[in-house]
N, C-alpha and C positions, 0 to 999 in steps of 0.2 A: 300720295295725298291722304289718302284714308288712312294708314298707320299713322301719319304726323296727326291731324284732327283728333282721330281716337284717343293717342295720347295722351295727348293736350285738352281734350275733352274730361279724360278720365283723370289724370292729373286734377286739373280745375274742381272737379267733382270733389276729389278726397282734401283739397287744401281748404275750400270754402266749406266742405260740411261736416269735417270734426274741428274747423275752429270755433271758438265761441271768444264771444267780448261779453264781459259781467257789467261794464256801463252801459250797454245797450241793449241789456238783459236777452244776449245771444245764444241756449243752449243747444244744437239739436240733436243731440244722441248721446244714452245711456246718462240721462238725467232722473230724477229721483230716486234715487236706488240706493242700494249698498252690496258692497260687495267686501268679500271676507277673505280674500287674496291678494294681493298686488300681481303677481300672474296670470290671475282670472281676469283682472279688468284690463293689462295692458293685451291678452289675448282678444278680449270684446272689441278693443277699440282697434285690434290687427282686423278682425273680422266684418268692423262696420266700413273699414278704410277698401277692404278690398270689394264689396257692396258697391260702395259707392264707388270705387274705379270700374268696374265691371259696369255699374249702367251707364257709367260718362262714357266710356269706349263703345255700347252700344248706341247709344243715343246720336252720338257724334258720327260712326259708320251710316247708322241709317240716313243721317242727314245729307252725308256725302255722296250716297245709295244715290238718291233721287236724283242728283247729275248725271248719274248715268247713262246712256240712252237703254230704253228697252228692251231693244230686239237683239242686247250686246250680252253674255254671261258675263256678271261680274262676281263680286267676294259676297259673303254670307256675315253679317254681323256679329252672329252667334257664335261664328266661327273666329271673329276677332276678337273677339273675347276671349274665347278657351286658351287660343293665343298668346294673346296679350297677359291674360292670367301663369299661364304655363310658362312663359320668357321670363316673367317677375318674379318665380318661387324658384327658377332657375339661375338668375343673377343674385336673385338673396341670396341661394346655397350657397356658392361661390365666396359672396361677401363674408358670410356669415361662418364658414371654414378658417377664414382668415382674420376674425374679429375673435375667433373660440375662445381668449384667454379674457377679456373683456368681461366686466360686470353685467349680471344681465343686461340690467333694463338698460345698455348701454347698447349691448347685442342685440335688443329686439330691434330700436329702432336708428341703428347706424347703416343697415344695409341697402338701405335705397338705390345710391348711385348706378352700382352694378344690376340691382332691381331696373330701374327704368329703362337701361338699353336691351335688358334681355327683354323686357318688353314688347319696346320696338319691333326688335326682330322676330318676337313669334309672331309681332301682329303683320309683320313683311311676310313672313313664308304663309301666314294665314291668307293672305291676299291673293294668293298664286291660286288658292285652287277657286276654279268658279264655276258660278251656278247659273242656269236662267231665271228670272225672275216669277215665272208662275210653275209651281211645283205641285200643284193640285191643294186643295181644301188643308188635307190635314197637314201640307209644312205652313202654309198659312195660319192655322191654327197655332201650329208652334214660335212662329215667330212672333207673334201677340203675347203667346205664354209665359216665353222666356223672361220677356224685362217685367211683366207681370209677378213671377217668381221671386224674381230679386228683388222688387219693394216688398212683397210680403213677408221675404226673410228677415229684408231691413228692419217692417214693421214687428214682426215676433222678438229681434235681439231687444227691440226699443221697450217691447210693454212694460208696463208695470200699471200697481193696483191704485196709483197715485190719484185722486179722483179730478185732476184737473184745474188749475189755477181761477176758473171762474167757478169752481165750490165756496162754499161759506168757509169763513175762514176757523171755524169751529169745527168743523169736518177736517177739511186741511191739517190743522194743528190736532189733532186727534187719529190723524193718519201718520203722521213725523212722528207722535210722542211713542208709536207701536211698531215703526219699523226703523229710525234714526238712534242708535246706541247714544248714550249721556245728552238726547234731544232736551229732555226734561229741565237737566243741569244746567244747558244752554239757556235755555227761555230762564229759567229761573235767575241767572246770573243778567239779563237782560232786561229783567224786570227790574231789577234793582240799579242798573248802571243809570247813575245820574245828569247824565247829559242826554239820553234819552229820555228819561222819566221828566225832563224840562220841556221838552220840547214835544211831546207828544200826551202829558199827564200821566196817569195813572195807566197800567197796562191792561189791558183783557183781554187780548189774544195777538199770538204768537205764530205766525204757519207759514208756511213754505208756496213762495210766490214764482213769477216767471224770474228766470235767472238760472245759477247754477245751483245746482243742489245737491249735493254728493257724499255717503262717505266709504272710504275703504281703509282696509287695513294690511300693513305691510309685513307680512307673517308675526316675529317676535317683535319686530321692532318697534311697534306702537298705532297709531290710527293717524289718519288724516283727511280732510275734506272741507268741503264749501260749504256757505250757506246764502242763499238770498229769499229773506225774512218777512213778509209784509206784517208790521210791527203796529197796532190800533188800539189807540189808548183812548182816555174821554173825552179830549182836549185837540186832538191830530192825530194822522197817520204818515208810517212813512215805511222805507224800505231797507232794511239792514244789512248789508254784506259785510262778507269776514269770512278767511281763512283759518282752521283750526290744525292743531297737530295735537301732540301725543292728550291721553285721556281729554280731550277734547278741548282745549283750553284755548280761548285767546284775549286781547286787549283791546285790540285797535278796532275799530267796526267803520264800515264807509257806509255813511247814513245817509238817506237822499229824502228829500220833502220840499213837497211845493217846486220842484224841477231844481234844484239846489243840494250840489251834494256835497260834503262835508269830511273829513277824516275823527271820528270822537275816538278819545278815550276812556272806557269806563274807570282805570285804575286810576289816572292821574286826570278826573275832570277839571275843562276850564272854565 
């Protein structure tokens, strides 16, 4: 029962917390940033995936801890984890021997399958060894510490100097224009697309709102990334998203105002 929950706990964890929805301005990890690899960031998001499985698996043991009875040795949560960890970089190797000729980013993340049963089974043979539940103060201490460790790791991949979505939007946009490459060119070509300049007036500031907000670059091959924009002219405000690729370029922008969202075109305004 604990292996299946942990799982599925852990599971649950890694599916719900590096999705995001850009209509529901859903980002939570390794947002505002840039990165200057396409390796480095599909590495980040390996690392924030296995975070996040490692506290569902704990989370989920300790819950199923408490049916226990007391006076009975059971499993060690921590230890379903190391488990559970060690079964999953064990069915990836596996997988991922047999993916070798595969484009990367195709390698990184096609090995799951055999991932999730190795899983299983380290977190099965993790279950065998057991503990009684009062170990004296300091494993008390340590089982406090552990999932405490892991948000804080979570929290250190996540930081950045972003000053936060309820800054002024002068700040905001002055924190993008010194760390988001061609940020400038963006805003500037946004100042001027005319179906926002209708709909919102005259622009004065451009900055990076809740949403997605990202860019990277994919070695030689050119840049790519998100943006969602809170876009305040003299007339109205609203919210701009768009996907860019190579030197940062794009057309289409998904505008939202007054809870209404819209597809524009800046090239071909209607």
């Amino acid at each position: 029962m604990a292996t299946l929950i942990g799982g599925l706990s852990g599971t649950l964890a890694v599916a719900f917390g590096v999705k995001y929805s850009p209509d529901m301005g859903i980002y939570y990890f390794l947002n505002y940033r840039v990165e200057r690899d396409l390796l480095d960031w599909q590495i980040l998001w390996l690392s924030v995936g296995l975070l996040l499985f490692a506290l569902g698996i704990y989370g989920g043991a300790v819950v199923v801890r408490q049916f226990c009875p007391r006076r009975v040795p059971t499993f060690e949560p921590a230890l379903l984890v190391g488990g559970g960890i060690a079964g999953l970089f064990a069915g990836c190797s596996m997988q991922w021997y047999a993916l070798a000729d595969l484009p990367m980013d195709i390698f990184l993340w096609s090995s799951w399958r055999l991932g999730i049963i190795g899983s299983l089974l380290g977190m099965l043979l993790a279950c065998q060894v057991k503990f009684r539940r009062a170990l004296g103060p300091r494993v008390n201490l340590l089982r406090i510490g552990f999932p405490l460790m892991l948000i804080l790791l979570l929290f250190l991949l996540n930081f950045t100097s972003f000053p936060g979505v309820k800054a002024t939007a002068q700040s905001r946009q002055q924190w993008a224009s010194r760390h988001f490459p061609l940020y400038d060119n963006q805003v500037s070509y946004l100042k001027r697309c005319p179906p926002i300049v209708k709909r919102v007036g005259k622009v004065e500031f451009i900055a990076p709102t809740k949403g997605v907000n990202f860019f990277a670059t994919e070695g030689g091959s050119g840049q790519h990334g998100e943006h969602t924009l809170e876009i305040i002219g003299s007339t109205g405000t609203g919210v701009a998203h768009f996907k860019f690729g190579m030197a940062g370029g794009f057309d289409e922008v998904q505008f939202t105002q007054n809870n209404k969202t819209e597809n524009l075109s800046c090239f071909n305004p209607k």
